[in-house]
C-alpha positions in Angstrom: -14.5 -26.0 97.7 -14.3 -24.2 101.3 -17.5 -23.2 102.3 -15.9 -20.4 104.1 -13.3 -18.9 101.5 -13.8 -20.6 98.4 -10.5 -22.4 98.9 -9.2 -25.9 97.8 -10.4 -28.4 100.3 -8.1 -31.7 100.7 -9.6 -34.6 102.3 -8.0 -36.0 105.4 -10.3 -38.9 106.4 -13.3 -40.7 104.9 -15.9 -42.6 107.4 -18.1 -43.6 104.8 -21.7 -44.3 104.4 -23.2 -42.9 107.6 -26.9 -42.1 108.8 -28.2 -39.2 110.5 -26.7 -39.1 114.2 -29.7 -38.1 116.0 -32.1 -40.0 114.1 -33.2 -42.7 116.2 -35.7 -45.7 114.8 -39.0 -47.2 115.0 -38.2 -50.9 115.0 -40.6 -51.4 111.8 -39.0 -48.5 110.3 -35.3 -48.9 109.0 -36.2 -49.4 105.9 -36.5 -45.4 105.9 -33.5 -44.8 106.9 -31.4 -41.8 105.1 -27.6 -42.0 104.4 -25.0 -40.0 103.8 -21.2 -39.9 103.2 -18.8 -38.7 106.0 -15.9 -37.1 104.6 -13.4 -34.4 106.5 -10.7 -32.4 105.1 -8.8 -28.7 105.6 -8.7 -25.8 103.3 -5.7 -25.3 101.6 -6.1 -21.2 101.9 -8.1 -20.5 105.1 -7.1 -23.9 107.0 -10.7 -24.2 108.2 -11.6 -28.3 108.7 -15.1 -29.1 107.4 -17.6 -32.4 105.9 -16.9 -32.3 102.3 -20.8 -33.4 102.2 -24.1 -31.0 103.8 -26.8 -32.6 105.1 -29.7 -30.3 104.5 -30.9 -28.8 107.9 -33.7 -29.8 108.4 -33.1 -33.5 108.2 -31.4 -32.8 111.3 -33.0 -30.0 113.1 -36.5 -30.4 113.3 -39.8 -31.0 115.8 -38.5 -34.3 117.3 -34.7 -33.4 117.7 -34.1 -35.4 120.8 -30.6 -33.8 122.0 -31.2 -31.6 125.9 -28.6 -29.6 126.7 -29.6 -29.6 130.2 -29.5 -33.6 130.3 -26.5 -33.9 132.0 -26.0 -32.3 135.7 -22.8 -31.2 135.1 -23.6 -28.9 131.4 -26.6 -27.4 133.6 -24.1 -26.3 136.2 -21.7 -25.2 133.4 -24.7 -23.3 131.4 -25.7 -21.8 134.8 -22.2 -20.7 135.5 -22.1 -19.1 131.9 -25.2 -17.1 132.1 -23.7 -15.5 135.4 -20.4 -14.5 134.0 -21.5 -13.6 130.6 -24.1 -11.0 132.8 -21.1 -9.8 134.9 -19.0 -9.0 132.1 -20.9 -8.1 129.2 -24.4 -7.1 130.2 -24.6 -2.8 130.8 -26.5 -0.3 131.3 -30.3 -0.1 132.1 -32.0 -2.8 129.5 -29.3 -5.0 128.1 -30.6 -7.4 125.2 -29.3 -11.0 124.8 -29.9 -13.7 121.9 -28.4 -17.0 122.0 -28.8 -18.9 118.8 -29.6 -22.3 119.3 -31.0 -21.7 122.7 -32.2 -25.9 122.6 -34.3 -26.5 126.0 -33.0 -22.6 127.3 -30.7 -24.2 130.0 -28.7 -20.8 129.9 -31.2 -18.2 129.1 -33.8 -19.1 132.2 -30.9 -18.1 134.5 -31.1 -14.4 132.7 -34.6 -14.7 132.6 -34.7 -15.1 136.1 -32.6 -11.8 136.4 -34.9 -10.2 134.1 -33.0 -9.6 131.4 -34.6 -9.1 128.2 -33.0 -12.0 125.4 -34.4 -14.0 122.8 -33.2 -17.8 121.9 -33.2 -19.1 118.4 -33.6 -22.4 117.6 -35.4 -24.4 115.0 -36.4 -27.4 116.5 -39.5 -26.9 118.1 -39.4 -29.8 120.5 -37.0 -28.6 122.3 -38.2 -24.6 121.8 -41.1 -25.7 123.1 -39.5 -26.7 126.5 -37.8 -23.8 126.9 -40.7 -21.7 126.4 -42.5 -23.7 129.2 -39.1 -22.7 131.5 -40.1 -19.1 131.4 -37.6 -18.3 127.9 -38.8 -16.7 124.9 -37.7 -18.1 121.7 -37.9 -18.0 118.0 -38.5 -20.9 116.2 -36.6 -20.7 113.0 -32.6 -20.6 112.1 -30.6 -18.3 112.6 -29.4 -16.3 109.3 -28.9 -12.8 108.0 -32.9 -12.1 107.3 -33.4 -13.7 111.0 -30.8 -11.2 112.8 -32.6 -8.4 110.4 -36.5 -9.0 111.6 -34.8 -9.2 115.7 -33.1 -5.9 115.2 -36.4 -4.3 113.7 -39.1 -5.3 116.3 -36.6 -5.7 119.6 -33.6 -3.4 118.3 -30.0 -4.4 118.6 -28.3 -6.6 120.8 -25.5 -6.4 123.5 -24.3 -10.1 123.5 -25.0 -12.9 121.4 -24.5 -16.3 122.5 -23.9 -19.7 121.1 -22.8 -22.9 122.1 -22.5 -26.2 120.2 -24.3 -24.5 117.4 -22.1 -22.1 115.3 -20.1 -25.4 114.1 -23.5 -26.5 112.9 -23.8 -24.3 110.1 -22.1 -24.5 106.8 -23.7 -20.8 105.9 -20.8 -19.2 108.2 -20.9 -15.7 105.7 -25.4 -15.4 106.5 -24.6 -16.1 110.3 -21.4 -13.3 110.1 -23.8 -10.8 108.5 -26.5 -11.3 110.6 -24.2 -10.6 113.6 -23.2 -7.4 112.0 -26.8 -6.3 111.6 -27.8 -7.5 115.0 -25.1 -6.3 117.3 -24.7 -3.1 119.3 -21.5 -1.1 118.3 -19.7 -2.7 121.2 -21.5 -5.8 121.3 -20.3 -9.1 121.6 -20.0 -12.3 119.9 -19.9 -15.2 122.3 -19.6 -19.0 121.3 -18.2 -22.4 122.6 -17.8 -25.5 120.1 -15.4 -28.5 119.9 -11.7 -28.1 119.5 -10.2 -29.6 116.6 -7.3 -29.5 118.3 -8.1 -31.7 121.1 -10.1 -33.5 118.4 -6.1 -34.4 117.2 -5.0 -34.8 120.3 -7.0 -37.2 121.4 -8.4 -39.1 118.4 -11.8 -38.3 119.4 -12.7 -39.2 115.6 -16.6 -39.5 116.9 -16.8 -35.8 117.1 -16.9 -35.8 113.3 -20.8 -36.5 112.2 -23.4 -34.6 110.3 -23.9 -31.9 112.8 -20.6 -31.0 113.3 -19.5 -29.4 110.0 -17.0 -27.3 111.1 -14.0 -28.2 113.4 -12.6 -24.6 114.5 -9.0 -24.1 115.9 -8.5 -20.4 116.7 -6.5 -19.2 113.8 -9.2 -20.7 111.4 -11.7 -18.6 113.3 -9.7 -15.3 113.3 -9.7 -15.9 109.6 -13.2 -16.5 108.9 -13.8 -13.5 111.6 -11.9 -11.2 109.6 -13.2 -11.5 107.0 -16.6 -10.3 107.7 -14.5 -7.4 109.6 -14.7 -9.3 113.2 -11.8 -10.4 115.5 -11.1 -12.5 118.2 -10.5 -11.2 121.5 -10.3 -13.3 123.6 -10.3 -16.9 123.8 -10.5 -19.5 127.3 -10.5 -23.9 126.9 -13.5 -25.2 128.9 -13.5 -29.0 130.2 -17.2 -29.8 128.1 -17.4 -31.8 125.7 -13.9 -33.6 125.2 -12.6 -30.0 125.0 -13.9 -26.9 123.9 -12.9 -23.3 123.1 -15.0 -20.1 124.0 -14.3 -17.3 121.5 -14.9 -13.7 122.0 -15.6 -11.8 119.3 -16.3 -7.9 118.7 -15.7 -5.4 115.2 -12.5 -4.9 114.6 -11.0 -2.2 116.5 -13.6 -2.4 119.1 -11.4 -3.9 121.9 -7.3 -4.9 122.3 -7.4 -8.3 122.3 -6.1 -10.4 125.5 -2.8 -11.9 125.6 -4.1 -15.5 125.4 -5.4 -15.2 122.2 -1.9 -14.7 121.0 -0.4 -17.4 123.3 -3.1 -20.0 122.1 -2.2 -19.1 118.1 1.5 -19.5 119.2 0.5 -23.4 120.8 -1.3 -24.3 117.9 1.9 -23.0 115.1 4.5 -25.0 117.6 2.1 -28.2 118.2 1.5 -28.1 114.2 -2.2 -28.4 114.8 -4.2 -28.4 111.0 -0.8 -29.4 109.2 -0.8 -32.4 106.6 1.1 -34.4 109.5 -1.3 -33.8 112.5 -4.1 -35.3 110.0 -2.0 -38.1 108.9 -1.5 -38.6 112.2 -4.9 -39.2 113.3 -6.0 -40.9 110.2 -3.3 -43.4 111.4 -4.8 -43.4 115.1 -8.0 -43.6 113.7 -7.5 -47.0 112.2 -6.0 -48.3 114.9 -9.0 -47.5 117.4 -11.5 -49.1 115.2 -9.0 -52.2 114.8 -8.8 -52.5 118.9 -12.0 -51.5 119.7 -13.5 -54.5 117.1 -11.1 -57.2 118.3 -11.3 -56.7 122.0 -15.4 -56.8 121.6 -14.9 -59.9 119.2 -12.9 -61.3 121.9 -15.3 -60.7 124.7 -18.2 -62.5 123.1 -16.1 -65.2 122.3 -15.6 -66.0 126.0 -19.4 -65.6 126.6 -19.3 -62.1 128.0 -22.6 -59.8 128.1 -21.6 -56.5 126.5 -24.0 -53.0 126.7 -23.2 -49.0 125.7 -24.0 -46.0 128.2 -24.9 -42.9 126.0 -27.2 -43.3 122.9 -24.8 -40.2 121.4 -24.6 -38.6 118.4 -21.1 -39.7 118.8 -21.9 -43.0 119.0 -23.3 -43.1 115.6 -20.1 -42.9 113.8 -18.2 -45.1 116.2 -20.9 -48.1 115.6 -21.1 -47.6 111.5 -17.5 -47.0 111.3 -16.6 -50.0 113.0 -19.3 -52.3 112.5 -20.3 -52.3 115.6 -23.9 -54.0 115.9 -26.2 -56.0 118.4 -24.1 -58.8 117.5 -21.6 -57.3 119.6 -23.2 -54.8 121.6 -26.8 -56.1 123.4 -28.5 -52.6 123.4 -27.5 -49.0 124.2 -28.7 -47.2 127.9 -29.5 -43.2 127.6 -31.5 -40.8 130.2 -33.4 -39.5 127.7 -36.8 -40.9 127.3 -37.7 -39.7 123.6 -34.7 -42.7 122.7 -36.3 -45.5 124.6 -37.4 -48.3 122.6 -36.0 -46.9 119.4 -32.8 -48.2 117.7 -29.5 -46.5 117.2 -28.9 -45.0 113.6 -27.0 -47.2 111.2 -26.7 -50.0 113.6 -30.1 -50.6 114.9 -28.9 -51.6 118.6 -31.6 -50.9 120.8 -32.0 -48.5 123.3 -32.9 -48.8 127.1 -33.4 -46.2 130.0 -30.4 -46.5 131.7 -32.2 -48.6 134.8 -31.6 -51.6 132.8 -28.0 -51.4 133.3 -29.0 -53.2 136.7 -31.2 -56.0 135.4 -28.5 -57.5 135.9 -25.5 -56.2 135.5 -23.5 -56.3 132.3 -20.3 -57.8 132.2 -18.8 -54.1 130.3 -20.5 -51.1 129.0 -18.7 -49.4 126.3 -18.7 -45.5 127.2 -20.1 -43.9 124.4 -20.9 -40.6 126.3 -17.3 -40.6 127.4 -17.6 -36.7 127.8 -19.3 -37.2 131.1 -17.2 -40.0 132.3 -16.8 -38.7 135.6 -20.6 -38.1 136.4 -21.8 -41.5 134.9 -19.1 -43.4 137.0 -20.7 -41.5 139.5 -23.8 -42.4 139.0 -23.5 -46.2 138.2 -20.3 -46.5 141.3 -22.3 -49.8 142.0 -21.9 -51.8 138.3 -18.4 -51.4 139.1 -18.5 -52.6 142.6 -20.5 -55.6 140.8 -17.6 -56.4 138.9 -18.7 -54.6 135.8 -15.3 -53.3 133.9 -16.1 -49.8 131.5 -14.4 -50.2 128.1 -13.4 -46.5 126.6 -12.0 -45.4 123.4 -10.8 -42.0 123.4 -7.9 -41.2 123.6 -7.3 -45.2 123.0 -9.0 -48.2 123.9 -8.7 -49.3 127.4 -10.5 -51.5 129.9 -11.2 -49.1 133.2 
């Protein structure tokens, strides 16, 4: 049943048995280890794509979440950009009031802060709260829901804009979040959030975009339909290059503004590209397969001619690829990742260790699969030398190639 409308839900793909993305391992603890079933599918009445299984929240967002969204050079520069034109075009008047929920390490709110603007961040795992806080942000540790947006409206009054990004897709308990937003906005405030694009999702057969976190996969006309029916609209609506491919929505009450003409251009694009029809999932249910059939062969062949093989990006992505495919240190060595909480742990499901990504040059690999293939461009950057060394990337999205 459609956690949104109460619809039919038909199943499109099923990954199987699949742990937690983000829960990285103790070596002398994978006999702990929690699993789940993967399953995607469309509603039949709203056409919003969602897991057909919940994993409670708190499995997933909790003290020791280890995912910064101020890791990578290029989503600070993008969350620094955001703060600057979200405060050009939304923030008024003499003491505008911002709240972003699921503020993580406050990569976008310290560039308000710095302006002085008042704001609040959300965000229940107090790891990463915690850093924010340190950074100059103030934030609430808890989720956001209706009785949340009810206690911020009572002791800091309403807000102007609120702000979200790689959240809102995180939470099955859309119609709480929806009434929390109408108890927390302003009359002409705005809803402002960014998350992964089903339909580049298609496009591309970015299949490791599906995992526990990510229990929604929005496409604009399945948002104007969940939006309307907690009497909000779209109004505007922009791609951004994060990610794999994301869409910023702009939300306000109905009424409240006209909308702008790409919001209707972008519902026209998806009708004529057929994007949520039976056919695009077919589709990538068939491209699907094949990835995990290439990907699998050309690492079986590679260790058959004595090759060393590594992964760049300990990912939450990553997770599904590996159990999906069966991807394990047989085939893969161990996993490289900037961030230090995932050193010496083991990947989810898989149990392929993970290294700072200095031992990419101790020596030189002979290929690194690019798990974090979102940031491609800075991570060849970054590591121009293991390819001057003769080191060849191996990619899977939007098929598997050697680079």
């Amino acid at each position: 049943m459609c956690r949104v409308c109460g619809g039919p839900v038909r199943q499109f793909f099923d990954f199987g048995r699949q742990p937690l993305s983000d829960a990285f391992l103790d070596p002398d603890r994978v006999d702990d280890e929690y699993f789940y079933r993967l399953a995607v599918g469309s509603c039949e009445s709203c056409g919003m794509t969602q897991l057909l299984d919940e994993v409670a929240r708190d499995r997933m967002f909790h003290e020791a979440y280890p995912y910064h969204s101020s890791g990578s050079v290029h989503m600070r520069r993008h969350f620094e950009r955001t703060a600057s034109r979200l405060s050009r075009e939304h923030l008024r008047g003499p003491d505008p009031f911002v709240v972003e929920i699921g503020c993580n390490d406050g990569v976008m709110l310290r560039a308000l802060a710095k302006e002085g603007v008042r704001h609040l961040g959300v965000e229940p795992s107090g790891g990463v709260a915690e850093l924010a806080r340190q950074q100059g942000v103030r934030v609430l540790t808890e989720f956001f829901e209706e009785a949340t947006a009810a206690r911020i409206v009572t002791e800091k009054g309403p807000a102007d804009l609120v702000y979200s990004a790689n959240t809102i897709c995180h939470i099955p308990y859309l119609d709480s979040v929806f009434r929390g937003l109408d108890t927390l906005l302003a009359p002409d405030g705005a809803f402002v959030f960014e998350d992964p694009y089903l339909g580049d999702i298609l496009e591309r057969t970015s299949f490791d975009q599906i995992y526990d976190e990510h229990f929604y996969f929005f496409t604009l006309r399945s948002v104007s339909a969940a939006a309307a029916r907690f009497g909000f609209e779209v109004v505007d609506v922009e791609r951004l290059p994060v990610h794999g491919g994301e869409l910023r929505y702009t939300l306000k009450r109905a009424g409240r503004a006209v909308p702008s003409p790409a919001v209707a251009a972008l519902i026209a694009e998806e009708d004529r590209k057929g994007i949520g029809t039976p056919e695009s999932f077919a589709a990538f249910a068939a491209g699907v397969e094949r990835v995990r059939t290439e990907l699998t062969s050309l690492l079986r062949e590679l260790r058959a001619d004595g090759k060393r093989i590594v992964g760049y990006g300990a990912t939450a992505k990553s997770a599904t690829v590996t159990n999906f495919c069966g991807i394990g240190p047989e085939s893969i060595d161990w996993v490289c990742d900037v961030t230090p909480a995932k050193h010496g742990k083991l990947m989810p499901g898989s149990h392929i260790p993970v290294r700072p990504t200095e031992a990419l040059t101790h020596p030189y690999p002979d290929y690194a699969v690019l798990f974090a293939w979102n940031h491609a461009e800075e991570i060849m950057a970054k590591e121009r030398l293991f390819r001057e060394s003769g080191g060849r990337w191996i990619v899977y999205v939007p098929e598997v190639r050697v680079l």
